[in-house]
Phi, psi and omega in degrees: 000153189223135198223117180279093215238099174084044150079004175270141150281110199258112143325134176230110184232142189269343198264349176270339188283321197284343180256344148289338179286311215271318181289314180266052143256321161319280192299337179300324106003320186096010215255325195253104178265338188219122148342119162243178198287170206254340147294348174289317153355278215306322188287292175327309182307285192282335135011280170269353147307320182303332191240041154238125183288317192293022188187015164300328174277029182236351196297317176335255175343297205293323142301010188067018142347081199288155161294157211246317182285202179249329170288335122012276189281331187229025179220318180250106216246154175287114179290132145328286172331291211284343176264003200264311203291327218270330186280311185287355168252346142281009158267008174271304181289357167238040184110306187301121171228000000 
């Protein structure tokens, strides 16, 4: 988002400041040791999802994908539960509880 503040054009990003909020609570804590960049996230998650046969098929989806096939768009759909459990077991593998 972009906000004119003293005649400037200013960036506004809420998820790196929430995610900066998220990190040094982590450390603070002891959970974290070193910030990593928050596109590094975005790479890693379906990754490690791809190599649990059980939450492979969520990698797509969890990137924000459109479906590409036809079967895709209008026959196979992501069970919500199942993209919940997929979420919450890579808060596991990174720790997070």
């Amino acid at each position: 988002m972009e906000e004119l503040r003293g005649g400037k054009v200013t960036k506004i990003d809420n998820i790196a400041v929430a995610y900066h909020w998220f990190c040094t609570k982590l450390k603070t804590k002891g959970l974290l040791k070193a910030k990593k960049p928050l596109k590094l996230l975005r790479k890693t998650s379906p990754t490690l999802l791809q190599k649990n046969p059980a939450y492979a098929h969520c990698a797509a989806h969890f990137l924000g994908h459109a479906p590409r096939s036809v079967a895709d768009k209008h026959y196979v759909a992501i069970d919500q539960a199942t993209f919940d459990k997929a979420v919450l077991w890579l808060g596991e593998e990174y720790g997070v509880k």
